[in-house]
C-alpha positions, 0 to 999 in steps of 0.5 A: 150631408155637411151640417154644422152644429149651428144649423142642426135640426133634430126636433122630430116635430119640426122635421116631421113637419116639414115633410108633411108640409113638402110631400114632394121628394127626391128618392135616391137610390143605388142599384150597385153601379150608379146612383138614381133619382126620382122625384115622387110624392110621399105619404108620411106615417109618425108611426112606428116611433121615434122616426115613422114610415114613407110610402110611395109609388112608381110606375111598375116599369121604373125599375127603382122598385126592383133595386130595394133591399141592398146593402144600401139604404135609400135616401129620401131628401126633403126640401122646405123653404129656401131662399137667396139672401143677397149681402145687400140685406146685413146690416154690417154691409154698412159697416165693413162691406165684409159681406158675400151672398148665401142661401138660406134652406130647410132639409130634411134627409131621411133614410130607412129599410125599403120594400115593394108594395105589389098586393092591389088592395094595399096600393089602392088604399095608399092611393085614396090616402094620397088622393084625399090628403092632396084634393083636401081643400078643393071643392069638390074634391076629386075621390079615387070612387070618382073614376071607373072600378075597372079603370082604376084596376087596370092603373093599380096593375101599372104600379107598385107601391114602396114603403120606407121604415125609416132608421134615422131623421137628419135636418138642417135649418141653414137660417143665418144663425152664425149672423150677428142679431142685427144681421138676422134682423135685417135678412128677417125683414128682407125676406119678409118684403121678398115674399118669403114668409115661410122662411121668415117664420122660421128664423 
C-alpha cells in the first residue's frame, strides 16, 4: 500500500481499534499461481504483543485453508470509515477553483504467519467468541448453547478455523492532512451534514 508520511498511521490503539470496530475483512492470499480473496469475519487478540493475533473460519470446502504456510504471508485489509469528499466543500474553491474530488479513508493492512485450526473444541470456542462478541447488545442474544449439541457437531465438522500471528500492522488515516486548515475546516463540516460522523471524529 501507497502511503505517504502525511497519512501514515502507527499508533497500535488506533489501529487496533479500527479493526475491533470493522471485524469485516478481506483475506487475501496466494496459492503460488493467483491471488485469492475472501471476505470474512475476525476475531482480534492484542495478544501476543506488539501486533497480536486474528482468527477466523471458512467453510471446510473453501480451499484458502489448504494454501497457508507458503512463502507468502497472508494480507488482511481492514477497511474503517470512508467517505467521498466533493471540491464543493474547500474552502479554496472560492477562491482559485483549484479543486478536484477525492476520498477520504482509514485502513488497516495486516499481515502475519498463518495456520488451520481442525481440532473441534478450539473452533467451538472460537465460534461462541465470535457469537457472543457479534449478538452483544441484542435482547436476547443468540448463544451457540441455544442451537442443538448435534446440530452444532455436525457444522464444526464443515470448517476449519485460520489464526493469524501477526508480524506487522500498516495504516493509513487518508483524512485531508495535505488540506489548508480552512479546508480541513470546511470538509469536517461537510462530512458532518453528509452524516458521516465517524470520519468526522477522526479528522
Amino acid at each position: 500500500m501507497y502511503v505517504p508520511a502525511h497519512f501514515e498511521e502507527s499508533r497500535p490503539e488506533l489501529l487496533q481499534a479500527l479493526m475491533r470496530a470493522h471485524p469485516f475483512a478481506t483475506l487475501i492470499t496466494f496459492d503460488g499461481a493467483a491471488l485469492n480473496a475472501n471476505h470474512l469475519p475476525f476475531e482480534f487478540d492484542p495478544e501476543p504483543a506488539p501486533f497480536g493475533t486474528l482468527r477466523c473460519h471458512v467453510a471446510r470446502a473453501n480451499p484458502v485453508w489448504r494454501e497457508l504456510g507458503g512463502k507468502v504471508q497472508p494480507l488482511v485489509v481492514f477497511q474503517g470509515e470512508h467517505a467521498y469528499i466533493t471540491p464543493s466543500w474547500y474552502a479554496t474553491k472560492a477562491e482559485t477553483h483549484k479543486v478536484v474530488p477525492t476520498y477520504n479513508y482509514m485502513v488497516v493492512h495486516a499481515q502475519g504467519t498463518a495456520r488451520a485450526i481442525d481440532d473441534p473444541e478450539s473452533l467451538r470456542a472460537l465460534l461462541v467468541r465470535l457469537t457472543n462478541s457479534f449478538e452483544a447488545g441484542r435482547t436476547p442474544p443468540w448463544a451457540v448453547a441455544d442451537a442443538p449439541p448435534d446440530f452444532i457437531d455436525t457444522l464444526l465438522n464443515a470448517i476449519v478455523g485460520i489464526e493469524i500471528s501477526l508480524t506487522c500492522l500498516i495504516g493509513k488515516w487518508k483524512i485531508s492532512q495535505n488540506r489548508s486548515t480552512a479546508d480541513q475546516a470546511s470538509v469536517l463540516a461537510g462530512l458532518q451534514d453528509a452524516g458521516a460522523a465517524g470520519l468526522a471524529r477522526a479528522m
